[in-house]
C-alpha positions in Angstrom: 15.1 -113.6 91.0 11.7 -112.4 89.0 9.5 -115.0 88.1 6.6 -113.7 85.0 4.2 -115.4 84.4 15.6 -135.7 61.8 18.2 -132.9 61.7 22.0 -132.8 61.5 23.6 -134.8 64.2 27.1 -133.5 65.8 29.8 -133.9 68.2 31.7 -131.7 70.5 34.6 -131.2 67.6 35.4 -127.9 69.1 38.0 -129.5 71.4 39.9 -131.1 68.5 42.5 -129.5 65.8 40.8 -127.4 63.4 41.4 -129.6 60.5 40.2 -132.6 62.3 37.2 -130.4 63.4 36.3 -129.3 59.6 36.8 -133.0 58.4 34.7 -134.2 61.3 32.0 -131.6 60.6 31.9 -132.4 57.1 31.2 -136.0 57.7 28.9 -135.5 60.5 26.9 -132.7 58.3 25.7 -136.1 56.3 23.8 -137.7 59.0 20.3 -137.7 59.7 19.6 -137.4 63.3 17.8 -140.7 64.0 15.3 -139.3 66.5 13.2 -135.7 66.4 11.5 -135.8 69.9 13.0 -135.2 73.0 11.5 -135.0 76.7 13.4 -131.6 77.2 15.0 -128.7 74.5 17.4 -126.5 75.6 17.4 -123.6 73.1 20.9 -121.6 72.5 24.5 -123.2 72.7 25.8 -120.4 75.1 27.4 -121.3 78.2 24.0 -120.8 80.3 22.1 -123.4 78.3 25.0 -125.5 77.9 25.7 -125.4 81.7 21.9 -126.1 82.2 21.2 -128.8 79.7 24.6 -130.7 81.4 23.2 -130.3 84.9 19.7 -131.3 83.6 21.2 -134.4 82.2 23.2 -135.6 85.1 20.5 -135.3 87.7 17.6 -137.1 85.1 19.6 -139.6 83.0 16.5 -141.7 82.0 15.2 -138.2 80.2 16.2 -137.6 76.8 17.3 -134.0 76.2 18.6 -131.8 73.0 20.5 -128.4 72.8 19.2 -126.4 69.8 21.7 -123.8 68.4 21.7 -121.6 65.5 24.9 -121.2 65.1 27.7 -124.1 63.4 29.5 -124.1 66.8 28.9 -123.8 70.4 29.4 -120.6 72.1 30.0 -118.1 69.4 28.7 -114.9 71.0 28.2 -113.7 74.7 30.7 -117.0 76.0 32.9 -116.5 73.1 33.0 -112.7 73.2 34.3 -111.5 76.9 37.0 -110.6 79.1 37.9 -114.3 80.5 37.7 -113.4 84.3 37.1 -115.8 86.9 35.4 -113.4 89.2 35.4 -113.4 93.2 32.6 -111.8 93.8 33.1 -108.7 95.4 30.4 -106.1 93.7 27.2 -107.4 94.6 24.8 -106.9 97.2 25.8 -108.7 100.5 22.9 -111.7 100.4 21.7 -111.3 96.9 21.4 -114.0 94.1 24.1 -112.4 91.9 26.5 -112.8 94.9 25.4 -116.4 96.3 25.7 -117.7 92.8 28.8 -115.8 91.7 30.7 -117.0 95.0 29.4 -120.3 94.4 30.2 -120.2 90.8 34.1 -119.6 91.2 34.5 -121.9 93.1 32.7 -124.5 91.3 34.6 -123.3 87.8 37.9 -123.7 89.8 36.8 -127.5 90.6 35.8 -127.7 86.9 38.8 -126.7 84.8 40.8 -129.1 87.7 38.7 -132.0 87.4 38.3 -131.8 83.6 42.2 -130.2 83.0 41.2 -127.0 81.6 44.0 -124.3 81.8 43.6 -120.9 84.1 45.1 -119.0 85.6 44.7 -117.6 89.5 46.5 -114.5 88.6 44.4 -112.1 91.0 43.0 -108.5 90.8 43.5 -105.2 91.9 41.0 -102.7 92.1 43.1 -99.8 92.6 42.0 -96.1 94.0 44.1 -93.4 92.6 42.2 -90.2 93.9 41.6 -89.8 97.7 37.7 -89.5 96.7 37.7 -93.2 95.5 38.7 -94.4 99.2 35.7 -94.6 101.0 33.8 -96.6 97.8 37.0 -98.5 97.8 36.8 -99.7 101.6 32.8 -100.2 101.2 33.6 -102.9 98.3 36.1 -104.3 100.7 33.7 -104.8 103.5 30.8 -105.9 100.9 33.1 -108.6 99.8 33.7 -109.6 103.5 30.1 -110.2 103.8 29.9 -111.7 100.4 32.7 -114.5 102.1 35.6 -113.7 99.2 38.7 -115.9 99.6 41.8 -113.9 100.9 40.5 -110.3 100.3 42.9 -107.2 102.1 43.9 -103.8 101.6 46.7 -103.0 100.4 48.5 -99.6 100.6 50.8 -98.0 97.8 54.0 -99.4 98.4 52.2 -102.9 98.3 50.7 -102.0 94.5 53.9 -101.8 93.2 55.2 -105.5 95.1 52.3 -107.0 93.2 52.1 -104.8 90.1 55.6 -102.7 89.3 54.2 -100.3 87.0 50.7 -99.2 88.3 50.2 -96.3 90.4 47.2 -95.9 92.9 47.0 -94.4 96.7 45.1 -97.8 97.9 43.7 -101.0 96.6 41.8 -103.9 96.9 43.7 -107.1 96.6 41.5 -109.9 95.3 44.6 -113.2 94.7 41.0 -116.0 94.0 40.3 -113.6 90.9 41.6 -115.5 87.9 41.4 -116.3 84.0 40.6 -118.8 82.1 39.2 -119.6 78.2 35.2 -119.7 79.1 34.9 -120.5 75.2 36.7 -123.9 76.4 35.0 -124.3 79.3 31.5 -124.0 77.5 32.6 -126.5 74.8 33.4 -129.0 77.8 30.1 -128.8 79.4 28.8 -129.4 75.7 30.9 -132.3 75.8 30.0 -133.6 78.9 26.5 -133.5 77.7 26.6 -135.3 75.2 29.2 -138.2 76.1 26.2 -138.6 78.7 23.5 -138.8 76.4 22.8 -135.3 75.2 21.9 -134.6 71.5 22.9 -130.9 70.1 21.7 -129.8 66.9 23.4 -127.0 65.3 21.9 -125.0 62.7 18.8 -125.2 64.2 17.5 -121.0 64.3 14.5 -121.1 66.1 11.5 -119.4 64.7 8.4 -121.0 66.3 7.1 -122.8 69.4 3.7 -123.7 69.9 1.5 -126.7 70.9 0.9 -129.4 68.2 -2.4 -130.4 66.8 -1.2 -134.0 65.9 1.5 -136.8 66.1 4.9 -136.1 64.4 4.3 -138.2 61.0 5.6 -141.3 61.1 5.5 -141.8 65.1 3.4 -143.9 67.1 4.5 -141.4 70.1 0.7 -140.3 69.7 1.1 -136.4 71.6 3.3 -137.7 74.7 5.8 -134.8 73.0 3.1 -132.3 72.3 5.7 -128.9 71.6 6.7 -128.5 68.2 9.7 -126.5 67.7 10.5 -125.3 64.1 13.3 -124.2 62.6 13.7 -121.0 60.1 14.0 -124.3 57.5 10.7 -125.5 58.4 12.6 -128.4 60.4 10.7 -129.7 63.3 12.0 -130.9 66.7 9.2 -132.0 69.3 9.4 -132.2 73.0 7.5 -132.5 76.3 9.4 -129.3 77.5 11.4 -126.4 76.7 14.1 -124.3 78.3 15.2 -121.1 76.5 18.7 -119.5 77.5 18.8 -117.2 74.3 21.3 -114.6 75.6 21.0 -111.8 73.2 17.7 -113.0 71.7 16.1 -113.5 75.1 13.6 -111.4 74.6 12.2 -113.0 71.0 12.1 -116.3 71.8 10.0 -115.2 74.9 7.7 -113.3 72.9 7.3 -116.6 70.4 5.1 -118.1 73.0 3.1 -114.9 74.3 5.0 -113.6 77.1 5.8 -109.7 77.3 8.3 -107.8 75.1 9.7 -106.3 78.3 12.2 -106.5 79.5 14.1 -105.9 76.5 17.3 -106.9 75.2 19.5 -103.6 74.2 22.9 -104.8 72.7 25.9 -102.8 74.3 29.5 -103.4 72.3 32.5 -103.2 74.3 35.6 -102.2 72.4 38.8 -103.7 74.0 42.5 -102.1 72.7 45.1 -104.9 72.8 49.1 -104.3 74.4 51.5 -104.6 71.9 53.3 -107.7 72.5 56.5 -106.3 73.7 54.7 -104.1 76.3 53.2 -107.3 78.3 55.5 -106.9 80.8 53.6 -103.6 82.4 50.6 -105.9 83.3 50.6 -109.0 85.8 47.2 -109.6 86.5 43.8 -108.2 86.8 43.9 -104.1 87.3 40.4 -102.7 87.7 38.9 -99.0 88.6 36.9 -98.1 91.8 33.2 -98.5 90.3 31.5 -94.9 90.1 27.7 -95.7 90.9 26.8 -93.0 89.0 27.3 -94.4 85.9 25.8 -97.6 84.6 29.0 -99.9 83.5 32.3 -100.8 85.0 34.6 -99.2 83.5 38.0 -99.6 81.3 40.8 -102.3 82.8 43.6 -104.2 82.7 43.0 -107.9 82.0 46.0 -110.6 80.9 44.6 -113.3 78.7 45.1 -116.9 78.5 47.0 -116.6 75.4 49.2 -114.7 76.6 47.6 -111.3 75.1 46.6 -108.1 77.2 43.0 -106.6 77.0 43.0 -103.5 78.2 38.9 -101.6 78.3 36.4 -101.7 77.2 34.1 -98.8 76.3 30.5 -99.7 76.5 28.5 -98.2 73.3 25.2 -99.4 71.5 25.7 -101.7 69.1 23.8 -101.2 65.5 23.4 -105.0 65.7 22.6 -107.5 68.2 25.8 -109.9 66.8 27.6 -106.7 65.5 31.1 -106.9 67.0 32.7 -104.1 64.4 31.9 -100.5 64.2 30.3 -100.2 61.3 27.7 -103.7 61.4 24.2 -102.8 61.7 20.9 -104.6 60.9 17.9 -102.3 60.4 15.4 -104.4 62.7 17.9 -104.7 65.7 18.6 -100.9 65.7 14.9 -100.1 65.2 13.9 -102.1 68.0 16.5 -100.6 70.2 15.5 -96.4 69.6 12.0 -97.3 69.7 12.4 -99.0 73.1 11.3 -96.2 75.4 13.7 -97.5 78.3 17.0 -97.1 76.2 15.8 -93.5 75.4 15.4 -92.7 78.8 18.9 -94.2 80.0 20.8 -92.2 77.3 19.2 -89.3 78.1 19.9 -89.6 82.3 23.8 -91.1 80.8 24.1 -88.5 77.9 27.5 -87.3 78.6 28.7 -90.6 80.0 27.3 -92.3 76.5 29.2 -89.5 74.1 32.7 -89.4 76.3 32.4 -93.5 75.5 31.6 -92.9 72.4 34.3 -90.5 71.7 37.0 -93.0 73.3 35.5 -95.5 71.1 36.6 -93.9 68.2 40.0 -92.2 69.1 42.0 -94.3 70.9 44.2 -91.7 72.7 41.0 -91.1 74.4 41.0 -94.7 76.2 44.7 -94.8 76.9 44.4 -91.5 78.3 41.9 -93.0 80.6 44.5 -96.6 81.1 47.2 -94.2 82.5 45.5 -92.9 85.5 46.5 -96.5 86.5 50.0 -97.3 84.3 51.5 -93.7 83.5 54.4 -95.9 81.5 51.2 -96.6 79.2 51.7 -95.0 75.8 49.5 -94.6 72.5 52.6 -96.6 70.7 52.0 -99.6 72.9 48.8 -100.1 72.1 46.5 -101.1 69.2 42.8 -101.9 68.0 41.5 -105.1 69.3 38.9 -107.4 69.7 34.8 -106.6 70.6 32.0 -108.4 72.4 28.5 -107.6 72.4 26.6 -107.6 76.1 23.0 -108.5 76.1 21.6 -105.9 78.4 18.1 -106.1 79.7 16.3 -102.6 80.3 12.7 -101.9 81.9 10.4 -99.5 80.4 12.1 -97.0 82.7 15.2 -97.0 81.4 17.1 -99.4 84.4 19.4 -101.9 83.7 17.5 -105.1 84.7 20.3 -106.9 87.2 18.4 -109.7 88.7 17.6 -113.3 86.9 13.8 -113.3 85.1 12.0 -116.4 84.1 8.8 -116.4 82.4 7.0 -119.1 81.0 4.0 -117.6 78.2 0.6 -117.9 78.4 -2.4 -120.7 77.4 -1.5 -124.5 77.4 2.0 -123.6 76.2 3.1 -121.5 79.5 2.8 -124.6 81.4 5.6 -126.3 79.3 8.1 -123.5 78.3 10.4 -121.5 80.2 12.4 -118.7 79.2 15.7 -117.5 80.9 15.0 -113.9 80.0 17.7 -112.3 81.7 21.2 -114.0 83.3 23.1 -111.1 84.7 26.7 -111.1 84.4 29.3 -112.3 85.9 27.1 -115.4 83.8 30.1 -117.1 82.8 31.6 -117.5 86.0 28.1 -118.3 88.3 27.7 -120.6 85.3 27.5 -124.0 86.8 25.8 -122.3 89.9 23.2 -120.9 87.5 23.0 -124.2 86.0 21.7 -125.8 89.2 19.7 -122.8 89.9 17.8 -123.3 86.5 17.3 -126.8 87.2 16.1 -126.5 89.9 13.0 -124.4 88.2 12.7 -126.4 85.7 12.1 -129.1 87.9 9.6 -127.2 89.8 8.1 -126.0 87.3 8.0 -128.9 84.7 7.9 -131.5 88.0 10.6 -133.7 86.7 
């Protein structure tokens, strides 16, 4: 972990039908929010902040607390926008953060989605070696996930593959049966929930454009400046607090910079391309198939990933995205794509990744490339079965030298603000599953930090 340095009320109608959702968000659109200062603001309605504001909130009932998000719902990008694993927590460094709170995590989602009834699935992963030379990384995952205390990890041999998956091929794998699926989207709208049948407000709407110290009392208060942050909208509407706690996801980096801190590190979006199995094909994946990481190249990897609806994902491709929302080819937005070729660091990490970054390019674009790629692992796997599906858009953090930032950062600004704002700058994946882990991690700084 690095450490630097009266709106529109709503409620959580993301859980109902989506013509009771509209109707209830058209008569909820009408109210003025009664109150406008809070003790804490949580900006950005992702499942980070969402996870944090509902931990915050349970530990420190008497505290009043808001979620700020810019968009109309909850959890429209990063939670909304990935591959729906429940991951075990076998990648990571024996010891580190990343692990602790991934291990932790799954378990604590598991406890989640029981207590509050969520669907998943426990549907399991293989992470299959099918040339001899991805063996000895294979076995070294095996052991780091030993020492990482994964549930009911084992080796399994060829023969075994095809017991638990009929139509994949591979020499050896790594059986991982606590992997599982589930919606995040849902679960993020249920801690948003939970927030607020406890006493949360969330504001929607609400883009962030400023944060700053205020020079007077918000009109009409007799509050005098016991909520001295002003937080304004791109509207010119004003929320004010005592503290704030940013978890911007792919705007990380700007809201930091609002309140002084450095531009580094900075947010590069990388889009991920997913091809979908035709519906008659979802017979040739069971569960979770994933490749043997290659450390010698930055991302994961394409794979083989059921869906809670019933779907099959099957990829991505990891490109950079002309847009930091941009989830089709061809979206772009001059700033975002400006501010990522200017960036030093991204110029550095394309040029050490140059054929990696064209060969995903290239499958990007013709998708016989990709399922070239999907048939090391299901041979049956045809260009026929297959077609264009959805994208998501991963926030990526990058130093000035061109590394991918894979720790937690926290920084906090500088002059009388830095004292009362903290920024979640970077929250590594696997965020949606460490989420409620992360949560209590973040609370615990904030606590710290803003003595609570």
């Amino acid at each position: 972990m690095i450490r630097c340095g009266s709106r529109k009320a709503i409620s959580a109608t993301s859980l109902l039908t989506r013509s009771e959702s509209k109707c209830a968000q058209s008569i909820l659109n009408t109210i003025r929010r009664n109150r406008s200062s809070y003790d804490v603001a949580v900006v950005g309605g992702g499942i980070v902040g969402l996870a944090t504001a509902r931990e915050l909130i349970l530990r420190h009932p008497s505290l009043s607390f808001v979620v700020l998000e810019k968009e109309k719902e909850l959890a429209v990008h990063q939670s909304g926008h990935n591959s729906g694993v429940i991951h075990s927590g076998i990648y990571y460094t024996p010891g580190s953060l990343k692990a602790r709170l991934c291990v932790r995590g799954a378990t604590l989602a598991y406890q989640y989605c029981e207590t509050k009834g969520i669907p998943y699935q426990r549907c399991g992963k293989l992470i299959v070696a099918v040339e001899q030379e991805e063996i000895p990384r294979l076995k070294a995952l095996y052991e780091r996930g030993l020492q990482n205390n994964v549930r009911d990890l084992r080796m399994i041999d060829a023969k075994e593959i095809r017991e638990r998956e009929p139509y994949c091929r591979g020499l050896m794998a790594l059986d991982s049966p606590y992997t599982g699926i589930v919606d995040w989207r849902l679960v993020a709208h249920t801690y948003g929930k939970e927030f607020q049948e406890v006493g949360g407000a969330v504001v929607m709407e609400f883009e962030v454009a400023d944060i700053r110290m205020a020079s007077e009392s918000p009109e009409g208060t007799a509050d005098g400046m016991k909520y001295p942050i002003s937080i304004k909208s791109s509207k010119e509407e004003e929320v004010r607090c005592r503290y704030v706690l940013t978890c911007g996801g792919l705007y990380s980096d700007r809201l930091s910079q609002i309140s002084g801190c450095s531009s580094e590190p900075r947010i590069v979006p990388f889009r991920g391309d997913y091809l979908v199995l035709k519906p008659e094909k979802h017979y040739l994946v069971k569960g979770n198939i994933y490749p043997v990481p290659d450390p010698r190249f930055p991302f994961l990897g394409v794979h083989f990933t059921p869906r809670m609806d019933g779907s099959v994902w099957l990829g991505p491709n990891a490109v950079l995205a002309f847009k930091r929302e941009g989830y089709r080819l061809y979206d772009f937005n001059m700033r975002d794509f400006g501010d990522a070729l200017s960036f030093r660091g991204l110029r550095k990490l394309v040029f050490r990744n140059l054929v990696y970054g064209v060969g995903e390019m290239y499958r990007g674009i013709f998708i016989s490339a990709q399922v070239k790629l999907l048939q090391r692992y299901i041979p049956e796997l045809s260009i026929n079965d297959v077609l264009r599906g959805p994208a998501g858009v991963r926030a990526q953090a990058l130093d000035r030298d061109g590394n991918l930032v894979d720790d937690f950062v926290f920084d906090g600004g500088v002059g009388a603000i830095g004292s009362r704002v903290l920024h979640v700058r970077n929250a590594p994946s696997p965020a949606a599953t460490s989420s409620l882990a992360i949560g209590e991690m973040i609370a615990d700084e904030v606590e710290s930090r803003f003595q609570l």
